[in-house]
N, C-alpha and C positions, 0 to 999 in steps of 0.2 A: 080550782079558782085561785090563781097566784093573786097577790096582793090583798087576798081578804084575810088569811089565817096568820095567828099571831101562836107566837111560842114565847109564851111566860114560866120562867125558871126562877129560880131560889126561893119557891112556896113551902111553907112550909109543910110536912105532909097532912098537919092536921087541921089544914085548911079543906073544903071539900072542892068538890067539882062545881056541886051548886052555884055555893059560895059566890068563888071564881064567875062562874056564869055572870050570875049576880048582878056585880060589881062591875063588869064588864058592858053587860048588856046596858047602861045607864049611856054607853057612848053610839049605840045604834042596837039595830036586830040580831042578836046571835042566834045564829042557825045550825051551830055545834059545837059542842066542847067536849073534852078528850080528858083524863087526867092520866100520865104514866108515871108510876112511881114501883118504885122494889118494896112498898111495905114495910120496910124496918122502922119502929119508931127513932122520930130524932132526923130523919134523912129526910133530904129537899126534895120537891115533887115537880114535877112540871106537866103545865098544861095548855093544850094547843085549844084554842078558839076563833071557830070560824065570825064572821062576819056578813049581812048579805052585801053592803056596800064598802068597796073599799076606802072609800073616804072615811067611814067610821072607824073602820080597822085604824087607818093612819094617828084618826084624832085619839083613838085609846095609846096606841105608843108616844104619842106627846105630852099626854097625862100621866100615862103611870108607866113609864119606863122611870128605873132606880130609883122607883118610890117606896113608902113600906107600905105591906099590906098586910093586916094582921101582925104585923110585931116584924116581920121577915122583910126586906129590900128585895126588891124583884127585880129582872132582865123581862121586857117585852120586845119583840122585834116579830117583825113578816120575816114569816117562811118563805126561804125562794125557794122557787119550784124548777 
């Protein structure tokens, strides 16, 4: 689904997946989210979430792209496909 999924980087890892959900889903229907991270504590996580509308996806990256979330400054952006 290009233009629904976003990649939110500089989480911090002790943020969850939830969380992320969360806080996301306030801007439409999330239909999946992803968290990858290497586990080390201290290191940034990142996590991909999907969207059903991309208009939603759109409206969360004009919200919280280089916002802070949890104490941490995030990157959101659409995944190109």
């Amino acid at each position: 689904m290009p233009g629904h999924t976003l990649k939110i980087s500089g989480l911090s890892s002790a943020v969850s997946e939830e969380t992320v959900r969360t806080v996301f889903s306030t801007f439409g229907k999330v239909i999946e989210s992803r968290k990858e991270s290497k586990g080390n504590k201290g290191e940034r996580a990142t996590t991909f979430v999907t969207f059903v509308h991309s208009e939603d996806a759109m409206e969360a990256v004009r919200n919280m792209h280089e916002s802070m979330l949890y104490g941490s400054p995030v990157q959101v952006a659409l995944v190109q496909v």
